[in-house]
C-alpha positions as CSV (number, residue, x, y, z in Angstrom):
1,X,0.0,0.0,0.0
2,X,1.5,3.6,-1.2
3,X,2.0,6.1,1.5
4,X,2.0,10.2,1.3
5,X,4.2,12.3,3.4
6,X,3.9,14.9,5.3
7,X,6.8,17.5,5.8
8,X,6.7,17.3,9.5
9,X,7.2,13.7,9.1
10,X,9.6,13.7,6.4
11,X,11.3,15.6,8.7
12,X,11.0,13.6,11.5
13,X,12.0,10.6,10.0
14,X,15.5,12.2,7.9
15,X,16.6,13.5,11.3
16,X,15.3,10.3,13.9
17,X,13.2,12.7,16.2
18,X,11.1,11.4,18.4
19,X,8.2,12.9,18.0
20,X,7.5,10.6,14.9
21,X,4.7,7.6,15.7
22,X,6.0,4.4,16.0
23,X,3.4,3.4,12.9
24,X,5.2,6.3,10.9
25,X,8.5,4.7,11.5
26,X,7.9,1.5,10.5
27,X,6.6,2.6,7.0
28,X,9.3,5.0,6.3
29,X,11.4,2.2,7.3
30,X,9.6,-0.4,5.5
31,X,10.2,2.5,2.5
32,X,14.2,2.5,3.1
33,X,14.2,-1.4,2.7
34,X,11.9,-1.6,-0.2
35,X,8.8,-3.1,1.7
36,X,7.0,0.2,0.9
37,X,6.2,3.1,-1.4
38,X,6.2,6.5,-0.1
39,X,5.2,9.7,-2.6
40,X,6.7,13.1,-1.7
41,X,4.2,15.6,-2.8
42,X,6.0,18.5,-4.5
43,X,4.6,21.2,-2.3
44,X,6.3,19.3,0.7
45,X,10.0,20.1,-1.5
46,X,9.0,24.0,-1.7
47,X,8.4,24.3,2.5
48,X,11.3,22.4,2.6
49,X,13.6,24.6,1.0
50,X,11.6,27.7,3.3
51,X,12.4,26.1,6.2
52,X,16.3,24.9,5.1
53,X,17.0,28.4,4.2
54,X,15.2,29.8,7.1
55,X,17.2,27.6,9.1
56,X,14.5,26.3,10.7
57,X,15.3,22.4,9.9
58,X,18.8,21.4,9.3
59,X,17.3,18.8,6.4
60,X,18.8,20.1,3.0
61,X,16.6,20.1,0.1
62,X,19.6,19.1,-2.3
63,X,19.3,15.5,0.1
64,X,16.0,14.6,-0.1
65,X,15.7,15.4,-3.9
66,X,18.9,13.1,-4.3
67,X,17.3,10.3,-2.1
68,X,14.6,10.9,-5.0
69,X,16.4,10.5,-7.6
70,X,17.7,7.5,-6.7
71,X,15.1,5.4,-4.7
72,X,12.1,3.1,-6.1
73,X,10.6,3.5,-2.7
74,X,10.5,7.0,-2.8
75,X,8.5,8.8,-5.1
């Protein structure tokens, strides 16, 4: 089953906080093993760059669209 993220717990999950639900973590690690599908809406990559150049997150935009790039999991 294909998940959607959210930037919060995109976030969350690229940086290991806490706050992320255990039922979060499992998919996004099910994603990183290849048990999963997770789709990155585009909007999410815009307030991602906001907050990286706000430096409110310390998550760079350049990383994630890499991870992209090269991941079947991630979409």
């Amino acid at each position: 089953m294909p998940f959607v993220t959210a930037t919060h717990a995109l976030i969350w999950h690229l940086t290991g906080d806490p706050r992320l639900s255990a039922e979060a973590r499992r998919v996004f690690r099910d994603a990183d093993q290849g048990r999963e599908t997770v789709y990155i809406p585009c909007i999410l990559l815009f307030e991602l760059t906001y907050l990286f150049e706000k430096k409110k997150v310390a998550v760079d935009v350049g990383n994630v669209v890499s991870m992209l790039r090269t991941s079947s999991n991630y979409r």
